[in-house]
N, C-alpha and C positions, 0 to 999 in steps of 0.2 A: 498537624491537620486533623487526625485521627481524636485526637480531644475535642477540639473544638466542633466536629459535628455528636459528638458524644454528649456536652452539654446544648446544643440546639435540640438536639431528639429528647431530653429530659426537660427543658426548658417548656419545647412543644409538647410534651405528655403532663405536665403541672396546669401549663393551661386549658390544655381540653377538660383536663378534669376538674377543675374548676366552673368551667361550663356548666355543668350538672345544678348550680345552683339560680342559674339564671334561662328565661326561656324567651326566644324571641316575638312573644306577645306579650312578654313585660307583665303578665300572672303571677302576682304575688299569690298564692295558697297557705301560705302558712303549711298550719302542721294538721289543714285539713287535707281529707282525704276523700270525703264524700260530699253532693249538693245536690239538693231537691228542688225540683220548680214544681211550685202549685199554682193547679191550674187558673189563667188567669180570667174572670168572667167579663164578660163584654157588658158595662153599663152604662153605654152612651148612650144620648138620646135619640141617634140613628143608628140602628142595627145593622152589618151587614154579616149574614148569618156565615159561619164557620171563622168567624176574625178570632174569637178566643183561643181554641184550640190552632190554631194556624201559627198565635202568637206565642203561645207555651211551649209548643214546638219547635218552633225557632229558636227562643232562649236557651232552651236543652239541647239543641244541636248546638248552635254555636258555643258553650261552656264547653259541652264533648271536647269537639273540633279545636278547641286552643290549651287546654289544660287537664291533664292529666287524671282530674277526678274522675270518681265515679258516681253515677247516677244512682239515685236511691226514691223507691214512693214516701218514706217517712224514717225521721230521724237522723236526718241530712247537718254533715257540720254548718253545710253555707246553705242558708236558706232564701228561695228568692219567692214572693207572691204579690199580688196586688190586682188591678181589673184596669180593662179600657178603659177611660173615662171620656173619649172624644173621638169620635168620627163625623168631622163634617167638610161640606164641599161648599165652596165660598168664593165669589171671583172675586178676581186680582185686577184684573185691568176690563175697562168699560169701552165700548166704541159706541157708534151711532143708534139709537132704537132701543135703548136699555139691554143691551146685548153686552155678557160677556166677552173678548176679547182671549182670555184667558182664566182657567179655574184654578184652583186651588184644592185637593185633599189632604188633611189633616190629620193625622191620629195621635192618640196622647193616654199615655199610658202612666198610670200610678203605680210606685213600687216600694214595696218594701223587702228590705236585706236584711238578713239574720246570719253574723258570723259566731258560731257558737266557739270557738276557740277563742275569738278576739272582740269579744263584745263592744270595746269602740268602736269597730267598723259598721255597727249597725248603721241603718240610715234607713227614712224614708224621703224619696222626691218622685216629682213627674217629669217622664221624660216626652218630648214632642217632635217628631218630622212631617214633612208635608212634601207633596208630589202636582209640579203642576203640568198642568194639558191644556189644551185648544180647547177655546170655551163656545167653538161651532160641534164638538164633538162630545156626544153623551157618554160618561163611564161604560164601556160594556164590560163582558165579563173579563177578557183577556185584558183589557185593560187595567181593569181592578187590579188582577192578579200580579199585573208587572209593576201597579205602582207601591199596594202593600208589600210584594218581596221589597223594596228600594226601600220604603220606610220603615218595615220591620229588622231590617239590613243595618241601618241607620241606630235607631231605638234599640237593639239589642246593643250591639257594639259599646255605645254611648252606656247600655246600664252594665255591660263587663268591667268596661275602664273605670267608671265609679266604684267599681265594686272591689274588682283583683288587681286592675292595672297600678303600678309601681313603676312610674315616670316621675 
C-alpha cells in the first residue's frame, strides 16, 4: 500500500510540473518576455473623445491580466499598434415614422502585431464588435461607457487569441 501512494505523490508532482508550460488562457509567448501597446489614434469619422486611450488601455490591461509579460514604452518583443478606424451608430430595426426601433454601435479597430522572436506570427487585420440599445433612447454618457467596456471587452480578447492564443 505504502508504494503505491509513493508512486501517485510522484506521478502527481510530474504532472503539476509540467503545468508550468501550459497557462489556462491558452498564451502561447514564446520566448518572449516583454510587449508594448502603442497608442492607438482614433481615426474614425465620428470622434468620441478619450476612445483612443480608453482602448490602449485596455489592450495593456488585459495582456497584463493573462500572461506573464511585461510591459515596456519601447522595444517590446510582441508589439501591438494600429488606430480606430470606426465608430458609428446605425439602426438595426425600423418601426412606424422612420423611427428606430433599435440602434446599433460599432467600433472597429485596425491592428497590427509585431512578434519579434517569431516573425511568422506577425499579422495585420481589423477587428469589430457592436453594442445594441433601444433606438427610443439617445447614447448618454453611462451609456457609452457600458457599451465600449462590452466592445472593447470583446475586441481585445478577439486581438489576444489572434495574437498568443494556442487552441
Amino acid at each position: 500500500m505504502k508504494t503505491y501512494q509513493i508512486i501517485c505523490f510522484l506521478v502527481a508532482c510530474v504532472s503539476f510540473q509540467n503545468c508550468g508550460f501550459y497557462s489556462f488562457t491558452g498564451a502561447d509567448t514564446g520566448t518572449a518576455e516583454t510587449f508594448q501597446v502603442n497608442f492607438f489614434q482614433n481615426n474614425a469619422a465620428l470622434i468620441e473623445p478619450g476612445l483612443d486611450i480608453d482602448f490602449t488601455n485596455a489592450l495593456q490591461d488585459l495582456i497584463q491580466n493573462q500572461t506573464k509579460l511585461s510591459l515596456v514604452n519601447s522595444g517590446g518583443d510582441l508589439i501591438y499598434e494600429g488606430e480606430i478606424v470606426e465608430y458609428r451608430v446605425s439602426p438595426t430595426t425600423a418601426i412606424a415614422g422612420d423611427r428606430a426601433a433599435q440602434n446599433r454601435l460599432t467600433i472597429s479597430v485596425n491592428v497590427r502585431f509585431f512578434n519579434t522572436t517569431k516573425e511568422e506570427a506577425d499579422f495585420e487585420q481589423r477587428f469589430s464588435f457592436f453594442f445594441d440599445y433601444e433606438g427610443a433612447d439617445p447614447l448618454n454618457s453611462a451609456q457609452i461607457d457600458i457599451a465600449v467596456a462590452e466592445i472593447f471587452e470583446r475586441i481585445t480578447q478577439d486581438i489576444f487569441n489572434a495574437s498568443l492564443a494556442n487552441w
